[in-house]
C-alpha positions in Angstrom: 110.7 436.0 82.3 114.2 435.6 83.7 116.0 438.9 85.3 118.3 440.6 82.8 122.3 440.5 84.7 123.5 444.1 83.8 125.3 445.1 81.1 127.6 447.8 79.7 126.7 449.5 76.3 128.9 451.2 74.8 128.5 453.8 71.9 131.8 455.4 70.4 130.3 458.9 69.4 132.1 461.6 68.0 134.3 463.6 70.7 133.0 461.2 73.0 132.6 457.4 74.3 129.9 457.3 76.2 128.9 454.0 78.0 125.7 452.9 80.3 125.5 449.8 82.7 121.9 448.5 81.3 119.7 446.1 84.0 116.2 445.8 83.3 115.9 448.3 80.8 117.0 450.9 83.1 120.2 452.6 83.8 122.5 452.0 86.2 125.2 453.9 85.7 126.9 455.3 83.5 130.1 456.8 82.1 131.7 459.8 79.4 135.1 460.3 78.3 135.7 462.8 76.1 139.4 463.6 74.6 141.0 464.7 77.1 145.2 464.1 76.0 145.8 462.4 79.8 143.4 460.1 81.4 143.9 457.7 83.9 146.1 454.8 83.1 148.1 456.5 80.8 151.8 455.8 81.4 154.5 458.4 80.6 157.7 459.4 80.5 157.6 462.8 82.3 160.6 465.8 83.3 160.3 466.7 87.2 159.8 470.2 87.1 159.7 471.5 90.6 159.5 469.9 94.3 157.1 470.8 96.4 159.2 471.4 99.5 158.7 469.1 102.7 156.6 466.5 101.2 157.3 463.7 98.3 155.0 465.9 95.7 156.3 467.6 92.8 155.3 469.4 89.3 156.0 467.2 86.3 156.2 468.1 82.9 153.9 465.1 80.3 155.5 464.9 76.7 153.0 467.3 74.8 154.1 470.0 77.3 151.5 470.4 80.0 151.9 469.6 83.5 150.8 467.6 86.1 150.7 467.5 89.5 152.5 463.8 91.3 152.8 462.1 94.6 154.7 459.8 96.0 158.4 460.3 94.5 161.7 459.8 95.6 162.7 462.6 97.9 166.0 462.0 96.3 165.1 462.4 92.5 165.9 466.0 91.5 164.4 469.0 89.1 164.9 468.3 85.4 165.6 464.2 85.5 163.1 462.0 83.8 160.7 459.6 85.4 158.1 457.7 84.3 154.8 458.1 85.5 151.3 456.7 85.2 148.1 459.3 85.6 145.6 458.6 88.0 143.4 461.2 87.6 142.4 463.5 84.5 142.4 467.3 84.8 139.2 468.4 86.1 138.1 472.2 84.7 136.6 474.4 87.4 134.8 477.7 87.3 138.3 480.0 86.9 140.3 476.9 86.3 141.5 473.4 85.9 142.7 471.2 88.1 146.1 469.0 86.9 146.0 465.3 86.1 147.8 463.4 88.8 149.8 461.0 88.6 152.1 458.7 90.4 155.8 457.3 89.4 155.3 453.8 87.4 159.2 453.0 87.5 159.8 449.5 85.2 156.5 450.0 83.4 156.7 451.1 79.5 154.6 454.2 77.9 151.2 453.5 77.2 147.6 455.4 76.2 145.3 454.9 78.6 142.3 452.5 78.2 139.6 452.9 75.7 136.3 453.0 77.5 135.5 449.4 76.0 138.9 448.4 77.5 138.2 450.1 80.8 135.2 447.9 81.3 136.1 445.0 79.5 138.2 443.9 83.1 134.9 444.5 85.2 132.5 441.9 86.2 129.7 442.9 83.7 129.7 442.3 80.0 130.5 444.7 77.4 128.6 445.3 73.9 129.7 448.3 71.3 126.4 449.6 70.1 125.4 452.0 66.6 125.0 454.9 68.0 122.1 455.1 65.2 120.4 451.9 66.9 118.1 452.4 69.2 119.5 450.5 72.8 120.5 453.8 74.6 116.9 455.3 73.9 115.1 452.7 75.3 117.4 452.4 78.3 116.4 456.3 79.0 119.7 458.0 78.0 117.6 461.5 76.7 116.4 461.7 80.3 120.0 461.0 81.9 121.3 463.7 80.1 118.7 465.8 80.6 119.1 465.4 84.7 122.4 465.9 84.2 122.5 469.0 82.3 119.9 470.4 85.0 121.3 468.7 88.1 117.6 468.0 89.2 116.6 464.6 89.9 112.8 463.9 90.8 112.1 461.1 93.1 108.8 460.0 95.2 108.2 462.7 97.2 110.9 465.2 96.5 113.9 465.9 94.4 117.6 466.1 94.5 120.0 469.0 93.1 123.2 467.6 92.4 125.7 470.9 91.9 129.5 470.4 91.5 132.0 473.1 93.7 135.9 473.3 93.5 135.4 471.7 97.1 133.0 468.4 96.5 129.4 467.7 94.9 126.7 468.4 96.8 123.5 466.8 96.6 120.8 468.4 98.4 117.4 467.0 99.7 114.2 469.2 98.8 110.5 468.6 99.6 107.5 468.7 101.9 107.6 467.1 105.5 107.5 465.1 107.7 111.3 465.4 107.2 112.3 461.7 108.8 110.0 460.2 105.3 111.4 462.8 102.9 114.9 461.8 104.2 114.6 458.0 104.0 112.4 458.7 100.3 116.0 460.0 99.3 118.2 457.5 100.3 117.6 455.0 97.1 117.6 458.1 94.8 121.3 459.6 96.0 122.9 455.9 96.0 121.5 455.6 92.0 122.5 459.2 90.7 126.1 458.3 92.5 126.6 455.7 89.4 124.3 457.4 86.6 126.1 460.7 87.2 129.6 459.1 87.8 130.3 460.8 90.9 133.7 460.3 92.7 135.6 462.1 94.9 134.1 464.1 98.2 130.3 464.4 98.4 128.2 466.1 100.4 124.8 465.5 101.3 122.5 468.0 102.6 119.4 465.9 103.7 116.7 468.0 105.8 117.3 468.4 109.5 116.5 466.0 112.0 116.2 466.9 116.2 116.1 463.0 117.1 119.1 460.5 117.2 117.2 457.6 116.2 116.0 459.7 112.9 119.4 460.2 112.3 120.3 457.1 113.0 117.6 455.3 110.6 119.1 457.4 107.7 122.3 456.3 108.4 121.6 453.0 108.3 119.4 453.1 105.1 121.9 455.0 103.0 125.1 452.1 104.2 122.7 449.3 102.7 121.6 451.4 99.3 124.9 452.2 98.9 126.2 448.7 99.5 123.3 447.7 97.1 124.6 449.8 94.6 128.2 448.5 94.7 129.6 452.2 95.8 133.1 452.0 97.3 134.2 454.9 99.7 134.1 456.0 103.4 131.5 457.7 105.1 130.2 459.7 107.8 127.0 459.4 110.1 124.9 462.3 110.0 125.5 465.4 112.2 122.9 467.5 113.6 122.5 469.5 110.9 121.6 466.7 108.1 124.9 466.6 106.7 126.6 463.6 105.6 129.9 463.5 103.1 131.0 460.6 101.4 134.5 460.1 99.9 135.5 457.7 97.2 138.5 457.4 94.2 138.4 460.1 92.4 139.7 459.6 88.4 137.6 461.6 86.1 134.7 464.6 86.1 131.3 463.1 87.2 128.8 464.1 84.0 127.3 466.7 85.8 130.5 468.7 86.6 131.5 468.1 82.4 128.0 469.4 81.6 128.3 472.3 84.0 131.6 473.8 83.3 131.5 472.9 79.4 127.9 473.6 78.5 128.7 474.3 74.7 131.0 471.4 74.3 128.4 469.0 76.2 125.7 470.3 73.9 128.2 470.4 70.6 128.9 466.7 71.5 125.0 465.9 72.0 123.7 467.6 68.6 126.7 465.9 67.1 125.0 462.2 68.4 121.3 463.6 67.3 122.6 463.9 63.7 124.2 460.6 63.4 120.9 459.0 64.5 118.9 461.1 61.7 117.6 458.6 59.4 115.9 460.6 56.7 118.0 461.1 53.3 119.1 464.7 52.7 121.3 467.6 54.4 121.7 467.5 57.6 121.0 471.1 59.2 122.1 471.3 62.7 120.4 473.9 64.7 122.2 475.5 68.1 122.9 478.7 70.2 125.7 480.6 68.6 128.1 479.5 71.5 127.1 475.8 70.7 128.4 476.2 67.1 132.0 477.8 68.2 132.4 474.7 70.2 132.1 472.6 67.4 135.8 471.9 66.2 136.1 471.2 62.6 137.4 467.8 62.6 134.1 466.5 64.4 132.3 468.1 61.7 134.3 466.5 59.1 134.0 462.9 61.0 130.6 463.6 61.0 130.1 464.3 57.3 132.5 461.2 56.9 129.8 458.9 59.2 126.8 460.0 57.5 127.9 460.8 53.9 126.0 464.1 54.1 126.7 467.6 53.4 126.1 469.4 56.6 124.4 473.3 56.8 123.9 475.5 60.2 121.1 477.4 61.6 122.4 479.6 64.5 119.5 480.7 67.1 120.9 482.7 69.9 117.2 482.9 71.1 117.5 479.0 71.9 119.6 477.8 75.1 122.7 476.2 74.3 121.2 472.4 75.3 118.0 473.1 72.6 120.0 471.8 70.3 118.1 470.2 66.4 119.2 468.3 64.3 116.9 467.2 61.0 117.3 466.6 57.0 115.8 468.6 54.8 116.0 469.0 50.2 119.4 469.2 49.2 
C-alpha cells in the first residue's frame, strides 16, 4: 500500500476552527483558532497612542478600541496620527493577564481580516480538505486523545512521559522516568519534536531533560534532538545542553500553543468541546448537554443558537458541579 503524503483537515466548529496535519492516520500537528477580534495577518488602520521612549516601539490603538503593542515605527511619526498596521501576533491570556497583539506598520497595504484557517494553510505545501465535523476523519486520526494530552499536559512515551506546562516566560517540557538517564533522554527526543507541532508550540521553550555528568551524553542528545526536529520541519534556534539538562528552543511566535488555550481558558476549551460532541450526536431528539457549572457560564448565547441552528434541535442543560469542567456529555434523549 502506498504511504499516505500528509494532509490538513480542517473542521469549522462552532467558536472554533480547528485543523490537523493527517499522515498515516496519525497526527502530526495540529492547529486552533478561536475568535479572537485580531489575529495575525490582519491589516489595520490604527491611532499611535504612546511612544515608548528610546526605542522605535509604541502603543497603538486597533479600530474596535483595544490596543496593541508595535515595533519597528518611524521614530518620527508622533502620538495621535494614524498608521496602518498588520498584526503579527494575537493576544496571548496569561494567569493575571493578557499579553497585546503585536503588530508591525504595513504602510501601502489596504485593511484586511486576517486568514481563515483554510486560507492559512491553503499557501502551505500540504493539501487542504474542510471536513463535517459530524464525519468521522478527526476520530480516527486520534483527535479525543490530542485534546485529552493537551488539556492534561501529559504526554506518555516509551519509557517515560513529558509535562508540557505553559509560564508568562516560555513552555516547558519536562522529561520524567526511570534511569539510566542517557536512554530516558534519547527515548524523549522523538516525543518533544512531535508534541512541538500537535500542541502548536511557538515561541521560547524550555526543556528540562534529566541530568547528565558526561559530555558525550550531552552531546548524543544534542545531536538526536537537531535531526528530530529537522525531521519534523520545526524552524527556530537552539541551544546545546548545559550541565544541568536544559535546553531552550526559540521559534516565531503568532498564536497560543493548545496547551496554553486549554490551560488559561479551561471552561471556554471545554464549552467549545461539548459544543463539537453535540454536533456529532446522531440520535433524533433533544440534545441535553451536561457540564460543570463554570462550563455552562462560558457558553455564550450565540454558540448556542448556532448550534440549535446546525442540528435543528431544541437544546436542554444538566449542570453537575460534582463533574470537572473537561467531563463534559452530550446525548439525545424523548422530547
Amino acid at each position: 500500500m502506498p504511504e499516505r503524503l500528509p494532509e490538513w483537515l480542517v473542521e469549522q466548529g462552532i467558536g472554533e476552527e480547528r485543523a490537523i496535519l493527517v499522515g498515516e492516520s496519525e497526527i502530526l500537528a495540529a492547529r486552533v483558532v478561536w475568535d479572537e477580534p485580531w489575529r495575525a495577518g490582519a491589516v489595520a488602520e490604527a491611532r499611535l497612542v504612546s511612544r515608548i521612549p528610546g526605542t522605535r516601539r509604541a502603543v497603538v490603538r486597533l479600530p474596535d478600541g483595544s490596543e496593541a503593542l508595535g515595533e519597528g515605527f518611524d521614530p518620527a511619526l508622533t502620538e495621535g496620527r494614524a498608521v496602518m498596521v498588520r498584526v503579527t501576533r494575537s493576544a496571548i491570556a496569561e494567569k493575571g493577564r493578557t499579553k497585546l497583539p503585536q503588530v508591525r506598520p504595513a504602510a501601502g497595504e489596504e485593511p484586511r481580516p486576517a486568514p481563515t484557517l483554510l486560507e492559512e494553510l491553503a499557501g502551505g505545501p500540504h493539501p487542504v480538505r474542510r471536513v463535517p465535523v459530524h464525519g468521522s476523519a478527526f476520530a480516527e486520526a486520534g483527535w479525543d486523545d490530542l485534546v485529552g494530552e493537551a488539556l492534561t499536559g501529559e504526554v506518555a512515551f516509551g519509557g517515560g512521559s513529558l509535562v508540557v506546562s505553559p509560564t508568562p516566560a516560555m513552555t516547558l517540557i519536562d522529561v520524567d522516568g526511570p534511569p539510566p538517564l542517557p536512554a530516558l533522554a534519547l527515548a524523549a527526543v522523538p516525543a518533544i519534536a512531535q508534541v512541538l507541532r500537535r500542541f502548536d508550540i511557538g515561541g521560547s521553550v524550555g526543556i528540562d531533560f534529566p541530568s547528565l555528568a558526561e559530555k558525550a551524553q550531552r552531546r548524543a542528545v544534542d545531536d538526536a534532538l537537531v535531526a528530530a526536529l529537522e525531521a519534523a520541519g520545526w524552524q527556530g534556534e537552539r541551544t546545546g545542553m548545559n550541565g544541568f539538562g536544559l535546553v531552550q528552543l526559540v521559534a516565531r511566535l503568532e498564536r497560543p500553543s493548545l496547551v496554553a488555550r486549554f490551560a488559561r481558558a479551561p471552561a471556554a476549551a471545554a464549552a467549545r468541546r461539548l459544543l463539537r460532541q453535540a454536533e456529532r450526536v446522531g440520535e433524533p431528539g433533544t440534545l441535553l448537554l451536561t457540564a460543570h457549572p463554570a462550563v455552562r457560564r462560558a457558553m455564550r448565547p450565540e454558540w448556542e443558537a448556532e448550534l440549535a441552528r446546525r442540528t435543528g434541535r431544541r437544546l436542554q442543560w444538566h449542570e453537575d458541579a460534582g463533574l470537572a469542567p473537561a467531563a463534559t456529555f452530550a446525548q439525545a434523549i424523548a422530547a
